[in-house]
C-alpha positions in Angstrom: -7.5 1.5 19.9 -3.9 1.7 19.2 -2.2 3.2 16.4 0.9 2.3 15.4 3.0 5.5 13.3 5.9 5.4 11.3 7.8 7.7 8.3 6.9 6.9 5.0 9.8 4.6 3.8 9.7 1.1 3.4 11.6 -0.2 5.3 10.2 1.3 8.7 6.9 0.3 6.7 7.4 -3.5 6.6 8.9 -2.5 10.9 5.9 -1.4 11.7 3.8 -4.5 10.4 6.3 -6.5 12.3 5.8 -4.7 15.6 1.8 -4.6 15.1 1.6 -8.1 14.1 4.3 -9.0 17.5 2.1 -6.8 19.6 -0.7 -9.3 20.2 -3.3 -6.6 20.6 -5.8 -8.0 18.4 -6.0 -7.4 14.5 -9.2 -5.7 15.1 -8.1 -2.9 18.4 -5.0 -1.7 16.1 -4.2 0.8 13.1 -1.2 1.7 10.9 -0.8 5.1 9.8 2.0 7.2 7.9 3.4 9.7 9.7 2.8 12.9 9.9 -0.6 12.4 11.5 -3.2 15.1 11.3 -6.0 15.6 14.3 -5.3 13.1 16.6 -8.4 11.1 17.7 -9.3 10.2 21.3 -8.9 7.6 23.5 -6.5 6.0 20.8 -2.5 5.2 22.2 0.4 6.0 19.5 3.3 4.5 19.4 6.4 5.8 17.1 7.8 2.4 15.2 11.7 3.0 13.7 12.9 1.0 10.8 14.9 -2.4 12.2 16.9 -4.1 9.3 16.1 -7.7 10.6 12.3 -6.9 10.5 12.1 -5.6 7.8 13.5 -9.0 6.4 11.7 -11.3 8.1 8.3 -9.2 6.5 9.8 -9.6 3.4 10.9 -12.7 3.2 7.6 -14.0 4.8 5.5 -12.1 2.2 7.3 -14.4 -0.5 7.5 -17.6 1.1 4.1 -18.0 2.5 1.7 -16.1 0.2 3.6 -15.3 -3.0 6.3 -12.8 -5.0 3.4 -11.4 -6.7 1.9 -10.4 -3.5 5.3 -9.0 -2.3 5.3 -6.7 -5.4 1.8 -5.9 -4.9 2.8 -5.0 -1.5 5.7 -2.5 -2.3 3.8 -1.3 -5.3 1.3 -0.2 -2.6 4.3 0.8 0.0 5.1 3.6 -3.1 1.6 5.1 -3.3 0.3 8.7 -1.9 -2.4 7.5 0.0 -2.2 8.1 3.5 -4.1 4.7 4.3 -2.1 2.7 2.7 -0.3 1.2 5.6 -3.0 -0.1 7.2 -4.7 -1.2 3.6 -1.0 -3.4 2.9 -1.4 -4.7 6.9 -5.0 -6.0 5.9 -4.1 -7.5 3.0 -1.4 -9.4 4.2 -4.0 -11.1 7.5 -5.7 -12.6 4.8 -2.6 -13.3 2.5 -1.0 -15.0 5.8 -4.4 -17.3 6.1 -4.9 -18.3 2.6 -1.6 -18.0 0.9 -0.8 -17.5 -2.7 -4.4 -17.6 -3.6 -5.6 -14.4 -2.1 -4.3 -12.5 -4.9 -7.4 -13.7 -7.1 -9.8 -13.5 -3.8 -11.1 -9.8 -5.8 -14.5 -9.8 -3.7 -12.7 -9.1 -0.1 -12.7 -5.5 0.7 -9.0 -5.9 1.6 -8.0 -7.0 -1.8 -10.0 -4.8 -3.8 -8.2 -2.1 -2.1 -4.4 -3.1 -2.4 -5.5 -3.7 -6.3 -6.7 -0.4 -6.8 -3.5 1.0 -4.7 -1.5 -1.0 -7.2 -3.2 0.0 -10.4 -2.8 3.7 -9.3 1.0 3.0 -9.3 1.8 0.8 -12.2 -0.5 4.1 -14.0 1.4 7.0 -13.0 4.6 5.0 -13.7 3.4 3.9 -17.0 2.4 7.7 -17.7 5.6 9.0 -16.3 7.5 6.4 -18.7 6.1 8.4 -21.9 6.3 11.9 -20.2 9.6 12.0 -18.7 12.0 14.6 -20.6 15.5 14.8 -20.6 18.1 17.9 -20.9 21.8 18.3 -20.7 24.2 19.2 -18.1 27.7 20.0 -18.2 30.0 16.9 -19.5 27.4 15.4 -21.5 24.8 13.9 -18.4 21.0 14.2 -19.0 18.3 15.6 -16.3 15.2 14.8 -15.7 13.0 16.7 -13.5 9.8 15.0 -12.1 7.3 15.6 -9.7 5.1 12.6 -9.3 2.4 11.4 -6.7 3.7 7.9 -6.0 7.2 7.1 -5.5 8.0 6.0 -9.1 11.7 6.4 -9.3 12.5 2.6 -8.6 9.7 1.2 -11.4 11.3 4.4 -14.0 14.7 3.4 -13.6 14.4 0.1 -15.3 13.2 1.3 -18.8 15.5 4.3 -19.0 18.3 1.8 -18.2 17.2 -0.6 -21.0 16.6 2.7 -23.6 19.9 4.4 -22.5 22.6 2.4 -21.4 25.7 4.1 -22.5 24.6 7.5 -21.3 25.3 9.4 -18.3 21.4 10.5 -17.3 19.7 11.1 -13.8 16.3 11.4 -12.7 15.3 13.6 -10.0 12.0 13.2 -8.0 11.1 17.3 -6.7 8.8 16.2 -4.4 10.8 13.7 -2.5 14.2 15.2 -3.2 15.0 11.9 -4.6 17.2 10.9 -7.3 18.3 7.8 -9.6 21.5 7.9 -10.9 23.0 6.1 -14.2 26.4 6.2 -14.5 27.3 5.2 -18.1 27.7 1.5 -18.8 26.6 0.6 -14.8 23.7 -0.3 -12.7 21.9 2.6 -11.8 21.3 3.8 -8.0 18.8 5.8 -6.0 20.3 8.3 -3.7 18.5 11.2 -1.4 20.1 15.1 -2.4 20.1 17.7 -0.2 18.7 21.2 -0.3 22.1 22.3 -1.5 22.8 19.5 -3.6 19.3 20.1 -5.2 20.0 24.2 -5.8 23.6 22.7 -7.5 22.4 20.7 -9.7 19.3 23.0 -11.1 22.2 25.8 -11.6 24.3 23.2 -13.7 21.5 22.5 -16.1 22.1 23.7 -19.8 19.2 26.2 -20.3 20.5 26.4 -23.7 19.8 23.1 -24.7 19.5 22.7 -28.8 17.8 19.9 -28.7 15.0 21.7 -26.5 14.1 24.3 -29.5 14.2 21.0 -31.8 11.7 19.0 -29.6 9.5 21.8 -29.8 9.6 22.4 -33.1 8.6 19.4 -34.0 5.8 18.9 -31.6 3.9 22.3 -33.5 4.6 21.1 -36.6 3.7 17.5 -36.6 0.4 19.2 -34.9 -2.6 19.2 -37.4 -4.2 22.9 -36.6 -8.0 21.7 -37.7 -8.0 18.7 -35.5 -6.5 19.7 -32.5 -8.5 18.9 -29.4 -7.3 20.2 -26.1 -10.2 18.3 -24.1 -8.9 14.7 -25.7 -5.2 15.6 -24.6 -5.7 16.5 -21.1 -7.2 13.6 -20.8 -4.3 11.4 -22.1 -1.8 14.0 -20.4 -3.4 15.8 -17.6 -2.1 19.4 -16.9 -0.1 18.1 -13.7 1.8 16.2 -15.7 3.3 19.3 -17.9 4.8 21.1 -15.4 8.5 19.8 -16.7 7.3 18.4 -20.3 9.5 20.1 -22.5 7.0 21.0 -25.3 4.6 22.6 -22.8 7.3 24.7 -21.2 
């Protein structure tokens, strides 16, 4: 068996489909995994794939020509999840996309497609969540932070919205996780952009702890609260506690 490895971006993603596809190995004697790998299993060859701009293009743009758009944002949607399998689920999906074209998205009884739709759903759900849960505060000269710490890479599918909502503001949100962040400068197209460590600590230090607006948010989730029907059990599930952690009314 050989395993083909690569960082969790991507771009050295849709490289590594390339190279496994190239390699001529046989779809069933190889694997894709994210690195970093865990216990290493025996008798299996790995092989480290780097991200190659032209690869990663020709992936892309064969995703769209020969099985469909949809299935490319399936694909990327998939790219963006947690799940250390997801690599090799996105690989298996696109065999069959590759062999039966735009039609495979509706093919929901293969094993391959149930499990990039599942991968997908997970996604689109934390974004959705993260949509309604994402909380602003100021910094100096009137920009707006947003701290969040989400499973999937979201950043890209939050951006949109917040763009549409806000478009004459100067706002940022930051993934913690990923040390990731989209920028919005006011009246422009927004960008994503890594931070460093120090960048990271400089930012959190120019945050306005002070924040009025902060006391006024919570002040209006207690009161619009209705003591005799509160149930804690029915709002976990429609905001689970690892959600909170920067949700200004919980803080």
């Amino acid at each position: 068996m050989t395993i083909f490895t690569c960082l969790d971006r991507f771009e050295d993603m849709m490289t590594c489909i390339y190279d496994a596809w190239a390699s001529k190995l046989g779809h069933k004697n190889i694997r894709l995994l994210i690195e970093p790998i865990g216990n290493l299993e025996l008798f299996c060859e790995y092989i480290h794939i780097d991200a190659d701009e032209k690869k990663t293009a020709s992936v892309i743009s064969s995703i769209q020509r020969k099985i469909s758009f949809e299935a490319y944002q399936m694909v990327y949607r998939c790219a963006m999840s947690q799940v250390p399998e997801k690599l090799d689920v996105i690989y298996r999906f696109l065999l069959l996309g590759f062999a039966y074209g735009g039609k495979v998205v509706q093919m929901l009884q293969h094993p391959a497609v149930i499990a990039i739709f599942e991968l997908n759903r997970k996604v689109l759900n934390e974004a959705h969540l993260f949509r309604e849960f994402t909380r602003f505060t100021s910094m100096q000269d009137d920009v707006l932070v947003a701290h969040i710490e989400p499973k999937s890479d979201i950043l890209t599918f939050l951006a949109p919205q917040f763009e549409d909502r806000m478009p004459s503001e100067n706002w940022m949100i930051i993934d913690d996780n990923r040390k990731t962040a989209v920028v919005h400068p006011t009246d422009c197209e927004f960008y994503l952009t890594s931070l460093s460590e120090e960048e990271f600590q400089r930012l959190e230090a120019l945050e306005d702890k002070s924040d009025p607006f902060v006391e006024l948010w919570k002040g209006f989730f207690e009161t619009i609260g209705i003591k005799e029907r509160k149930n804690y059990r029915c709002q976990r599930n429609h905001m689970p506690i690892w959600y909170r952690k920067h949700a200004t009314e919980f803080q």
